[in-house]
N, C-alpha and C positions, 0 to 999 in steps of 0.2 A: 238540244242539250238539256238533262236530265237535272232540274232544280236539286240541289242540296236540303232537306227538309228534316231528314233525322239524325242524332249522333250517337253515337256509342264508342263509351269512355273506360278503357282496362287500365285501372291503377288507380287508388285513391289515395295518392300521396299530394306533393304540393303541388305539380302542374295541376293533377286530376282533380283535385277541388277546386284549385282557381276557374279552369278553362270549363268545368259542371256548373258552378253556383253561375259563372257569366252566361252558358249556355239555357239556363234554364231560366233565369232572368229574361232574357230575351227571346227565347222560345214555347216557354210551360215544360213544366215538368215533365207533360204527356211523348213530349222530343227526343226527349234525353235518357239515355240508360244505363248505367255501370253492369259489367258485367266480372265476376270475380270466382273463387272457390266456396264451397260452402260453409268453410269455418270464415272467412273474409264477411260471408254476405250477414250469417250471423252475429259475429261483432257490429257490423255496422246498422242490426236492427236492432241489438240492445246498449249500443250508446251513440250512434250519430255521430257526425261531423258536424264543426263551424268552422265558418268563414269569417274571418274579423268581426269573432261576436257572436255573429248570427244562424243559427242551426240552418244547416242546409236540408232542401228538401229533394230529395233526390232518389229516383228508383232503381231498384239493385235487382238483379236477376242470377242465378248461379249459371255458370259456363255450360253450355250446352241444351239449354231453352228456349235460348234467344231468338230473334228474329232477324233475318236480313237486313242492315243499315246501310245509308247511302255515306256517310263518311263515320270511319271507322281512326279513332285516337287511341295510340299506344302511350301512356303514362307511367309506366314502372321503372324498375330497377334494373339494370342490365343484364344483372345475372339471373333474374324472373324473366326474362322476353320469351324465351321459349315455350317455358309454362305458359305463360299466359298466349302467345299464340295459337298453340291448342285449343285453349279453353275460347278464343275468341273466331275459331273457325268458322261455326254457324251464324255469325255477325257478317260474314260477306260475299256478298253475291256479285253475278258479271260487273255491273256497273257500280261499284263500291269503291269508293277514294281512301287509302289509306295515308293516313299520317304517324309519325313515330316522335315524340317530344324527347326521345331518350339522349341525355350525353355517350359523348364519342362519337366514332368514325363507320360503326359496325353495322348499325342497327338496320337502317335499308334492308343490306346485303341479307340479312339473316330472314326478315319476313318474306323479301323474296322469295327464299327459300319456298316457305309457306303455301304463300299468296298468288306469288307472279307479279316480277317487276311493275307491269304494265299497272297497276292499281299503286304503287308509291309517290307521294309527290313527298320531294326531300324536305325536310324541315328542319330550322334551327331556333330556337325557342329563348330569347335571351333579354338579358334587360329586366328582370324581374327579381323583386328582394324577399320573394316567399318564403316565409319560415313556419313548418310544421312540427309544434313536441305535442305529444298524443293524436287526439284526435284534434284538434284546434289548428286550422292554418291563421298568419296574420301576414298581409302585407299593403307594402301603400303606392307599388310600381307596380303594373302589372305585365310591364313589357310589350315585348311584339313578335314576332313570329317571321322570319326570314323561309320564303318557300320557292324551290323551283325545283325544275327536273333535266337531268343531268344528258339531255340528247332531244332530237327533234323529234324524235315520234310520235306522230298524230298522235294517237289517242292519249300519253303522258300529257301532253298540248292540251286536250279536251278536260281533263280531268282538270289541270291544273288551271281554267278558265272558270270551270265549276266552282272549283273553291275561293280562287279570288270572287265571283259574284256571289259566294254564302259570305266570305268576311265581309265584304262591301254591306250586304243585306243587314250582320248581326253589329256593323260599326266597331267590327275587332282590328286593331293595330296590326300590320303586316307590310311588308315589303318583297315585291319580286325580285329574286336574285338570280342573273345571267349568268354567274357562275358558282354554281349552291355550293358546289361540291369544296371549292377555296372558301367560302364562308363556312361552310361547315368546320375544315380543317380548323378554320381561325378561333371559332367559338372553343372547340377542342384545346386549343394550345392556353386558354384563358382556364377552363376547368384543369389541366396538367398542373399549372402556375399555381393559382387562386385556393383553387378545393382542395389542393393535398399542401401546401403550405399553413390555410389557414387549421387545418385539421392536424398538421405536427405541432402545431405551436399552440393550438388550442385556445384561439381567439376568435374574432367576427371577419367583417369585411376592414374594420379600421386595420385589422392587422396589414394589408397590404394596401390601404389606401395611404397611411402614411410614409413620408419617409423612414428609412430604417430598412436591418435587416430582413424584416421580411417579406419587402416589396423587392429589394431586391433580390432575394431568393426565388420569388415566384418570377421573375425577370428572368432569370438565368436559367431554371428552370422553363420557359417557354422560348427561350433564344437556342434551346436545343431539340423542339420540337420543330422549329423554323428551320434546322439543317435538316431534319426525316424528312421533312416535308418537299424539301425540295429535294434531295435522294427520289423520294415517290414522285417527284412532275408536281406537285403543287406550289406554285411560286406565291410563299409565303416571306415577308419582311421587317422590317423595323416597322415600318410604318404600320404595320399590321397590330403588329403588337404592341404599340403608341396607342394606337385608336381602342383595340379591348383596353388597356388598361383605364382611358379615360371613359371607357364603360363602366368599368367596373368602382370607377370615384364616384359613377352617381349612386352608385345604391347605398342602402340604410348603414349607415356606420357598424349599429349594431345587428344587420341582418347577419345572417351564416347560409353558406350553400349546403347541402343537400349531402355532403361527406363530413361536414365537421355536425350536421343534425345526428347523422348517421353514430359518429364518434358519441356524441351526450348518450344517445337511447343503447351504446354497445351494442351496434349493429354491423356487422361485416358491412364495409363498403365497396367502391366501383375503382378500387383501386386497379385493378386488372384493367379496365377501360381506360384510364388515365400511364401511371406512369409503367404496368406493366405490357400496355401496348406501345408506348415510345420504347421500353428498352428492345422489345421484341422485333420492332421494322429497325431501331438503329442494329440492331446484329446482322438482320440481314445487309446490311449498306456496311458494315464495319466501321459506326460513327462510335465514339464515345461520348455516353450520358451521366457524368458522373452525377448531376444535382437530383438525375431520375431517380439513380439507382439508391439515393443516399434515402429519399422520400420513399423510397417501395421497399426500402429495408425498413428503416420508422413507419409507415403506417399500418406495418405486418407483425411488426411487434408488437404495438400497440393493440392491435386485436386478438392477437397471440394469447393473450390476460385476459381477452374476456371469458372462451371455456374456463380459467381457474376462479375463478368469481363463484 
């Protein structure tokens, strides 16, 4: 079995700083390599990123230079996956483990595309209170990382043995999951709730960690993802969504996910991954989502105003 020894990192947003500055702490820089466009690799030679403070060091190469990696990390934005899958072609060879850190349901499915199944180990990335405005990340959770693969197939088996002996080696936070594809759904139904609530209402995490309306909107709004869910064969429940929400009271009061950063910096968000994917499976099953459809009407409005800016 092929040691895990080098990585390469597409996206230098919050995952992809946190999981860079830890990998290169623990590896040398010489490990680790972002690979990106070439207006991306030049913004990041003329001001750098930090990490809680501290300027990271970290090497950037432009898409299509690169060398072969033995594990291969997707950290963008949804609506960049493809982009950047091109761009990160030459990053994988036979034996190359790919992971995808992106919210939603999709992502797998699409680098397959790419890739070939046989190189994805599913991943869910959660528990983390990252918050990035400019180039500066800050956070004081750094989470953990939920991985398994969705069938017995040797060689997904092999890969995914790989990487738990790289986490074990790097002392990164992780847990095998027997049934990824229901923890995926679940982390999902938490970003549906969480990120497009606190992003209509224009708050942090305390907005839904309190009582009040917009814990229960985000409630209601994931108690609708729980009937898609199980439309699709995913048996999702109460308890399900009990257990994310006391996820989601540990993080930083004042942190914000990754749609309401998006909302500050007037950036089109992954609204289409969150509630415009639940209305999309509830039509096919003829469920009605009204709390979806109220959220993907306000958070399309609200970007609506950024062109007139």
């Amino acid at each position: 079995m092929k040691r895990i020894e080098n990585v390469t990192i597409v996206g230098m947003g919050a995952l992809g700083i946190l999981y860079g500055d830890f990998f290169v702490k623990k590896m040398g820089k010489d490990h680790v390599t972002f690979v990106a466009d070439a207006e991306r690799v030049a913004r990041f030679e003329k001001e750098g990123v930090y990490c809680n403070g501290e300027k990271c060091s970290f090497d950037m190469i432009e898409g299509g230079r690169q060398e072969p990696t033995d594990l291969l990390i997707f950290a963008v934005k949804g609506t960049a996956l493809r982009e950047s899958a091109r761009l990160a072609e030459k990053s994988v060879a036979e034996d190359t483990v790919i992971l995808s850190l992106l919210n939603g349901i999709s992502s797998e499915e699409i680098l397959a595309e790419f890739f070939g199944e046989q190189h994805l180990i599913y991943t869910v990335a959660q528990g983390m209170d990252a918050t990035k405005i400019g180039n500066r990340l800050k956070f004081s959770n750094m989470g953990e990382l939920r991985i398994g693969v969705p069938d017995a197939d040797p060689q997904k088996k092999e890969n995914l043995q790989r990487v738990m002996e790289f986490f074990d080696r790097m002392s990164l936070p992780y847990t095998e999951e027997e049934d990824i594809k229901k923890r995926m759904w679940s982390k999902w139904m938490l970003n549906v709730g969480c990120n497009q609530v606190i992003m209509v209402e224009e708050g942090s995490y305390r907005t839904i960690q309190e009582e009040g309306t917009g814990r229960e909107r985000a409630k209601a709004a994931m108690r609708e993802v729980i009937a898609v869910a199980r439309a699709e064969g995913v048996h999702l429940g109460e308890e399900d969504l009990e257990g994310y929400m006391a996820l989601a009271d540990t993080l930083d009061p004042d942190g914000m996910p990754s749609m309401r950063q998006d909302g500050l910096a007037k950036r089109y968000s992954e609204v289409d991954l969150f509630s415009g994917t639940v209305l999309e499976k509830a039509a096919k099953h003829g469920i009605d989502v009204p709390v979806n459809r109220e959220l993907n009407r306000r958070i399309k409005e609200i970007e609506s105003a950024y062109e007139r800016r």
